[in-house]
C-alpha positions, -999 to +999 in steps of 0.1 A: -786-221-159-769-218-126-784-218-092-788-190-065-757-180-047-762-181-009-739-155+001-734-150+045-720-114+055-720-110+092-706-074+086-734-066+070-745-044+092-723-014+090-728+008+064-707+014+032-671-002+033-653-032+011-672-059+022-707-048+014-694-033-018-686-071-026-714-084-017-739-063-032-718-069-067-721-105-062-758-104-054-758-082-088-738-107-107-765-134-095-800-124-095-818-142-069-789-151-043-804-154-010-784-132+012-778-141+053-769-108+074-769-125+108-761-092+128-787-071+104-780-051+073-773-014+072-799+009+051-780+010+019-767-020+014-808-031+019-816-010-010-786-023-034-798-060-025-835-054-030-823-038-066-803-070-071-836-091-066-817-110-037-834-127-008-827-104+023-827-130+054-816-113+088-830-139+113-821-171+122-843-200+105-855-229+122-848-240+164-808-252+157-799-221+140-818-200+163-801-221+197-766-212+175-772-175+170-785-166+208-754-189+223-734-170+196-750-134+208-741-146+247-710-157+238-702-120+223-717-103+255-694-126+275-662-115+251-673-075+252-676-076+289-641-095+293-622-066+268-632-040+297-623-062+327-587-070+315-581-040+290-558-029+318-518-040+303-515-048+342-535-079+338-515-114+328-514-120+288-534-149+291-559-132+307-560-101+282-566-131+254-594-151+270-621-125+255-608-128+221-610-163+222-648-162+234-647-140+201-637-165+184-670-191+196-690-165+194-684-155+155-685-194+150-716-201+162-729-172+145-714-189+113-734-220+120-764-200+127-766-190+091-752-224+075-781-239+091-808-211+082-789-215+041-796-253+046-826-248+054-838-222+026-815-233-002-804-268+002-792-273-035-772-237-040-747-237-063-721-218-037-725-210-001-700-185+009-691-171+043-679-136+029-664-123+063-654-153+079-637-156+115-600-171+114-608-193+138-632-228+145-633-237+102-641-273+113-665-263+135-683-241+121-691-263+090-702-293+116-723-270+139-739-255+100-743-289+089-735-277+050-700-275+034-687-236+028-664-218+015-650-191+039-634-158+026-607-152+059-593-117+054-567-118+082-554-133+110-561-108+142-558-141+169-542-174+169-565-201+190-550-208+229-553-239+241-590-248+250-604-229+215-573-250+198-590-283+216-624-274+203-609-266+168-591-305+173-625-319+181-643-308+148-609-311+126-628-337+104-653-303+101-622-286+082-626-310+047-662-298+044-650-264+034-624-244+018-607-211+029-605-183+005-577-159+014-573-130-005-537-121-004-506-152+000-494-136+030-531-144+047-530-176+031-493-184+047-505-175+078-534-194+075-515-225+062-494-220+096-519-223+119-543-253+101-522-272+075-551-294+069-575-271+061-581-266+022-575-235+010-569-213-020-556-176-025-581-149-041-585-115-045-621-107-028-630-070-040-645-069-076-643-049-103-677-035-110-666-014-142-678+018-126-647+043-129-649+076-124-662+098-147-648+133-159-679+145-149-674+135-113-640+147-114-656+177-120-679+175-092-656+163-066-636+195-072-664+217-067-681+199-041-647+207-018-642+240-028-608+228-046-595+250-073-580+233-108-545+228-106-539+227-073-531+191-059-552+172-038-550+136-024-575+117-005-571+095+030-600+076+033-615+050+058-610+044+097-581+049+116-567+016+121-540+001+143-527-018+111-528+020+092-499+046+101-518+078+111-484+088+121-463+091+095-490+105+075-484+132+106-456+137+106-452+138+070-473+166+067-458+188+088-427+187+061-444+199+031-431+231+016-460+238-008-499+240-002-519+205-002-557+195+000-564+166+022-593+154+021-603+131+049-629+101+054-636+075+072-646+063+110-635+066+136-614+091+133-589+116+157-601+148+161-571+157+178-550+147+151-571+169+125-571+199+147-539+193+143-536+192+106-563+219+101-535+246+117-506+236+099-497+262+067-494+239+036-524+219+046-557+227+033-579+204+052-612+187+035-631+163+063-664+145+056-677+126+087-682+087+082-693+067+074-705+078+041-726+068+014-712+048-021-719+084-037-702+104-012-673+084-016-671+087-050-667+124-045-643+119-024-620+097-047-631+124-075-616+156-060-581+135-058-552+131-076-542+106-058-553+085-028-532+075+000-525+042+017-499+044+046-497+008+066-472-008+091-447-026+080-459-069+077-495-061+070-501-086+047-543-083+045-559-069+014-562-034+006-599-023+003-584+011-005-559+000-030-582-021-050-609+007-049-584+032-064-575+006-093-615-001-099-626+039-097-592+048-116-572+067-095-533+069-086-519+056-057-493+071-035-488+038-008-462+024+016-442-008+005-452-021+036-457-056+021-430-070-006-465-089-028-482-054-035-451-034-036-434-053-063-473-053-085-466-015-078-431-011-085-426+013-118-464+021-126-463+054-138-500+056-115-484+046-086-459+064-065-443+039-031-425+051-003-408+034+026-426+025+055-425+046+083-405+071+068-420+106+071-394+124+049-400+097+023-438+103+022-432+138+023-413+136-013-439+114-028-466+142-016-449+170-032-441+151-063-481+144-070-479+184-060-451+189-084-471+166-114-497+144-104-495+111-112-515+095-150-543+075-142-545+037-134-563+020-170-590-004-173-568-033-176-552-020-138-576-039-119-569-071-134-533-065-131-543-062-091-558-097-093-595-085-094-621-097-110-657-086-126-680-101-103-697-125-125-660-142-127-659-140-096-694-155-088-684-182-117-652-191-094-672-193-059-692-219-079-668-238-096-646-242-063-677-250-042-684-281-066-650-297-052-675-299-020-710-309-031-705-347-027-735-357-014-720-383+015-700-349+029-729-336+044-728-333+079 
């Protein structure tokens, strides 16, 4: 019989999205995980855990880990009033970074915050796992939490300057008590740049919770959006993004020759933009204000024929939207803005690619899901994508975690 997972999600707090999807199909997976939300937990993701029998903890546990998490809310104060002061382009580039390297403390000592509060409450776990961690500090956070981790890094939006690189050198012997999950080998090559002693191994992080939609829901997504049979619709869903190309997706739109549903979702959002859209002839415009509900966005998914996923070119991150559309079962009309999910992609009959910020090539994938939609993604798609159910995926958190329960590694 194995023990509670401790799982630590310090994005906890905003509703819907990839990572509480994860986490509340972990917390499934494992019955009695004792959860750490150290900025809160939103409404619905409260509900899921409580149905999942987890342990909800949103506050710092014990003196240390409440000293880490007020530094750690200071720190972020410090960092937010910085990113108005210098958001001028005017101001040196050294200057413009200092805030996101107090960023960088601050979502470390937040980190050590809840190792702390997990040592404290579940000493003997059989994982603890940082699901959001920062890309920064690895070392340190595991010293400041005084309990070996492993840290799920999704991307790499800073580097460490100089005096957070010195901080990082200080607690380097901080970096063997933990191991960095990276979803994608582009992260993990990044991540292998910047710290080639830090231990790390490459892992999809959605799951696969079985759930695809139904015909039923089909059915419902259709009528819920007013959108007739036969007549094409795709999906755009989630915020707007610097990594996502809101203008192509423009510009492409303006180039279709036959009538298309859009159906938009996500926040934030341009309003301009969809004004936009809403007055163009071949565009027949579906928006539901974010963010939404898991049920919501079902519907959402359900009234498409395909959903679409338009990046810059070198994005290398995982795609929550991707790997929702291979869980839920729908095609895929996506940029080959990164050669690793392009060539998974390549010649799927559920899948249509088009070249990165190339309006007129996205316009020609659009009318050929216009023209004859795309066949569902399978079951066995998923897997394909490098997902896994989440009790595998719960089973590998715990198996890789072992590598680090050595009893003289505690800090």
């Amino acid at each position: 019989m194995t023990g509670p997972l401790v799982l630590i999600e310090p994005y906890a707090d905003r509703p819907g999205g990839h990572h509480q999807r994860t986490l509340v199909a972990l917390a499934q997976a494992r019955p009695g995980s004792l959860v750490i939300t150290p900025r809160g937990v939103a409404r619905d993701t409260v509900a899921a855990l409580c149905k999942a029998d987890a342990r909800l903890v949103a506050s710092p546990s014990g003196p240390f880990a409440a000293a880490l998490l007020a530094a750690s809310r200071l720190a972020a104060g410090l960092s937010s009033t910085g990113l108005r002061a210098f958001r001028s382009r005017c101001w040196p580039r050294f200057l413009r970074r200092i805030p996101h390297q107090v960023t960088l403390v601050a979502r470390c000592l937040a980190e050590a915050s809840a190792l702390r509060t997990a040592r404290r409450l579940e000493p003997n776990a059989e994982a603890v796992v940082i699901l959001s961690a920062s890309e920064g500090l690895h070392g340190a956070a595991a010293l400041l939490g005084g309990l070996p981790h492993l840290r799920f890094v999704h991307e790499q939006v800073t580097t460490e300057d100089a005096a957070v690189r010195f901080l990082g050198r200080l607690a380097r012997r901080g970096e063997k008590q933990t191991v960095a999950v990276c979803p994608t080998r582009a992260v993990g090559d990044q991540l292998m740049a910047a710290f080639p002693g830090l231990p790390m191994v490459v892992r999809a992080f959605a799951v696969d919770d079985g759930r695809r939609l139904t015909d039923t829901e089909r059915v419902g997504g259709r009528t819920a959006f007013d959108i007739p049979t036969g007549e094409a619709a795709v999906c755009l869903v989630g915020g707007w993004w610097p990594y996502k190309d809101i203008g192509v997706i423009d510009a492409a739109l303006t180039r279709l020759k036959q009538p298309l549903h859009l159906v938009v979702t996500g926040t934030p959002l341009d309003e301009a933009v969809l004004a936009r859209w809403r007055g163009l002839s071949n565009v027949r415009l579906h928006t539901v204000p974010g963010p939404v509900s898991e049920a919501v966005l079902r519907l959402v998914y359900a009234a498409a024929d395909a959903a679409l996923v338009a990046r810059r070119p070198g994005i290398g991150k995982e795609s929550g939207l991707v790997m929702d559309a291979a869980r839920l079962g729908v095609p895929l009309v996506v940029s080959d803005h990164h050669p690793d999910i392009t060539a998974l992609l390549s010649g799927r009959p559920w899948a249509l690619t088009f070249t990165t910020s190339t309006p007129d090539a996205l316009a020609e994938a659009l009318h050929e899901v216009i023209r004859r939609p795309p066949e569902r993604p399978g079951p066995e798609v998923p897997r394909l994508l490098g997902m896994w159910s989440a009790a595998g995926q719960a089973d590998f958190l715990t198996r890789t975690f072992a590598s680090l329960r050595v009893e003289d590694r505690r800090c």
